[in-house]
C-alpha atoms as one frame of an Amber mdcrd trajectory, in Angstrom:
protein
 159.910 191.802  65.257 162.341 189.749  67.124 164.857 188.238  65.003 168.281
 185.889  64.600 170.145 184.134  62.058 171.189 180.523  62.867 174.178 179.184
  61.717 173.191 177.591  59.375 171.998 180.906  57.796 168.279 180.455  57.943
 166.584 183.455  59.718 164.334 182.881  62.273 161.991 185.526  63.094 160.396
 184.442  66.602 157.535 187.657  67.170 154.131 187.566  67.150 151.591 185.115
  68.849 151.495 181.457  67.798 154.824 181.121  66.345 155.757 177.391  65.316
 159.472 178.053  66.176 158.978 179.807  69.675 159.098 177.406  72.271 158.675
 178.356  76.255 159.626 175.932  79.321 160.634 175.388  82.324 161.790 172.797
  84.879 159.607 170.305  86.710 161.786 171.116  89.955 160.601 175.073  89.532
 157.406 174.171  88.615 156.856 172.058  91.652 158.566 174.792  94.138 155.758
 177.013  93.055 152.543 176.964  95.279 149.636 175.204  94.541 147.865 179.017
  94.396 150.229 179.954  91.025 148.901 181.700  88.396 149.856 182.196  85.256
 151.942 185.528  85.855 154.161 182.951  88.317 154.783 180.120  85.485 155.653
 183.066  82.645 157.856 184.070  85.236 159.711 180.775  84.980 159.598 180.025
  81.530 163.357 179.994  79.607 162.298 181.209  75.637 163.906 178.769  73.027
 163.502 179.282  69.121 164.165 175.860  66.809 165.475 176.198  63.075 163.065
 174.004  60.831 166.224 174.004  58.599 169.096 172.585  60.601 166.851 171.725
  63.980 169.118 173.818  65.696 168.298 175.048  69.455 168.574 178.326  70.360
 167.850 179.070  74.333 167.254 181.918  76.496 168.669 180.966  80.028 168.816
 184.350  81.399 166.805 187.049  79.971 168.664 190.112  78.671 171.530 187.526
  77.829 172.382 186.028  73.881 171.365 182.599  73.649 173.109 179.398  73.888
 173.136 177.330  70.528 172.674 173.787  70.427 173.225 171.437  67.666 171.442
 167.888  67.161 173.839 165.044  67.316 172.910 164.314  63.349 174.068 167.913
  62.380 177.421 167.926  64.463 178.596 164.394  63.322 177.708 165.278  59.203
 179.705 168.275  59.783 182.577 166.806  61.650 182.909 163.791  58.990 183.373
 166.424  56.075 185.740 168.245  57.865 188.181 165.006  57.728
C-alpha cells in the first residue's frame, strides 16, 4: 500500500479505493483542451494525485508521475511555526 510520512510525522497511507486523503485534479485549461468525445481514460490521464494530512492539513502533490511530491504548508501552519522559532 502506498505510503508517506508528512512532516509533521503523521503517516499517510493513500491505497485502496475511496480514500478520504487521496485527492485527484486537474486544470480547467486541460480539461477544456480535451474534446468534447473524452472519456474517462482521457481525464485520468490528466489528473495530478495529491494526498492531505488530517493532522497538519498539509498538501502533498504529484505534478509529474514517477517524481516525489511537492509539499505544501497552509498559511496557519507556516506562521505558528515561524513565530516559535523567534
Amino acid at each position: 500500500m502506498p505510503a508517506l510520512k508528512c512532516t509533521c510525522g503523521t503517516p499517510l497511507d493513500f491505497g485502496g479505493t475511496a480514500n478520504p486523503i487521496s485527492w485527484f485534479f486537474f486544470s480547467e485549461a486541460e480539461q477544456c483542451a480535451l474534446p468534447q468525445t473524452a472519456g474517462m481514460e482521457e481525464f485520468v490521464r490528466l489528473m495530478k494525485h495529491a494526498v492531505l494530512c488530517p493532522s497538519c492539513k498539509r498538501f502533498w502533490i504529484w505534478w509529474n508521475k514517477g517524481e516525489m511530491p511537492v509539499e505544501y504548508v497552509p498559511v496557519s501552519a507556516a506562521s505558528t511555526s515561524d513565530a516559535s522559532t523567534t
